[in-house]
C-alpha positions as CSV (number, residue, x, y, z in Angstrom):
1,X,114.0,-23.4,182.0
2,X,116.2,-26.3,181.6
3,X,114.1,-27.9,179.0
4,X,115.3,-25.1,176.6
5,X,119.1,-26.2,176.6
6,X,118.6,-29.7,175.5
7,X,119.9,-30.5,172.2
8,X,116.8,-31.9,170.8
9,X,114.9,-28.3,171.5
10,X,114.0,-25.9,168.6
11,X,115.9,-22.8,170.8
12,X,118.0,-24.8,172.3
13,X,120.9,-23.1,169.9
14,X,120.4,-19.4,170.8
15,X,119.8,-20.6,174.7
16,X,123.3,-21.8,174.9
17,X,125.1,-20.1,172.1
18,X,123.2,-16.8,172.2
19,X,124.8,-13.3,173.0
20,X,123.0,-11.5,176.2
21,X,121.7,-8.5,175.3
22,X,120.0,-6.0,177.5
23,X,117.1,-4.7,176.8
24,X,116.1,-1.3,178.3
25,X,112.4,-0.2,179.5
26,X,111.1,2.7,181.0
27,X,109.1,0.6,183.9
28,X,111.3,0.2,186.6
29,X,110.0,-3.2,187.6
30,X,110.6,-4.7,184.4
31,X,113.6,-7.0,183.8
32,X,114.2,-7.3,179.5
33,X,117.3,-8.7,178.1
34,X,117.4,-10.7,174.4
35,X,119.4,-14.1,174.1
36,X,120.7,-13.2,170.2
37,X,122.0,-15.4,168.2
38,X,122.1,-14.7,164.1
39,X,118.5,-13.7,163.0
40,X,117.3,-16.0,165.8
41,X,116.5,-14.0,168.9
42,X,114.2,-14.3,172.4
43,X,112.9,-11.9,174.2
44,X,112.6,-12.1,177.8
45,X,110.1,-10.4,180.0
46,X,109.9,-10.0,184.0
47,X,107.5,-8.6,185.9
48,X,108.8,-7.9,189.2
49,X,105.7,-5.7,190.6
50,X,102.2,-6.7,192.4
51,X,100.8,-5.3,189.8
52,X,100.2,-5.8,185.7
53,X,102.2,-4.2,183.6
54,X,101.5,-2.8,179.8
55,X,105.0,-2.0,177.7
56,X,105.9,-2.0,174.0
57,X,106.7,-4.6,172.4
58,X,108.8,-5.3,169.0
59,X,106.4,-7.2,167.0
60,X,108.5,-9.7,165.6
61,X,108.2,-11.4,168.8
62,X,105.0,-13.3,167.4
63,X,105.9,-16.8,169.3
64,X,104.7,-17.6,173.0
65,X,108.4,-20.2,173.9
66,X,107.5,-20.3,178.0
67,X,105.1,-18.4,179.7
68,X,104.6,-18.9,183.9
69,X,100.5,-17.1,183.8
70,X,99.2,-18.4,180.2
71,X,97.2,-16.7,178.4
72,X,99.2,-13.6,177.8
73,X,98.0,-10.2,175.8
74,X,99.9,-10.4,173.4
75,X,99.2,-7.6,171.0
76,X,100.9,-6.6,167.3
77,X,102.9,-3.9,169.4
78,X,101.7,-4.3,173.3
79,X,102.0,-7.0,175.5
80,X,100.0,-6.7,179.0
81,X,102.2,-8.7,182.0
82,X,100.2,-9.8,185.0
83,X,101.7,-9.4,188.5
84,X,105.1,-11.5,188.7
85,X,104.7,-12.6,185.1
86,X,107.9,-14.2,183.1
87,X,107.6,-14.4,179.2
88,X,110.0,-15.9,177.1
89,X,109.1,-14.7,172.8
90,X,110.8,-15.8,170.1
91,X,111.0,-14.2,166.6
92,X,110.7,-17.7,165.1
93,X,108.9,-21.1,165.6
């Protein structure tokens, strides 16, 4: 989302500056990959299945940044994706 590069944004930093980092799952039609950036990191979901999707999830990703189907499960260690669902968590707010 391009409001997340502009300056004035609390991640804009670690949208622009951050190092790509792949994140790897066991579900097939899950896309994961982290945009690092010192201790500040987001985590990136995609659900690219018709249908919902339960994984793990590090729980220092406590902060909801962009979400396409709000409300999301998000659990201490779970998050449940709906069908087509994209998820962007951060680690801080």
């Amino acid at each position: 989302h391009i409001e997340l590069r502009k300056a004035d944004n609390l991640y804009s930093d670690v949208t622009i500056f951050g190092q790509f980092v792949p994140v790897a799952y066991k579900q097939e039609k899950l896309i994961a990959y982290k945009r690092v950036l010192n201790d500040k990191e987001l985590l990136i979901l995609v659900n690219f299945s018709n249908e919902p999707l339960i994984t793990n999830l590090d729980s220092t990703f406590k902060y909801t940044v962009l979400d396409n189907l709000s409300p999301s499960e998000l659990e201490a260690d779970k998050i449940a994706l709906k069908p087509y669902q994209s998820i962007i968590l951060a680690n801080y707010n």
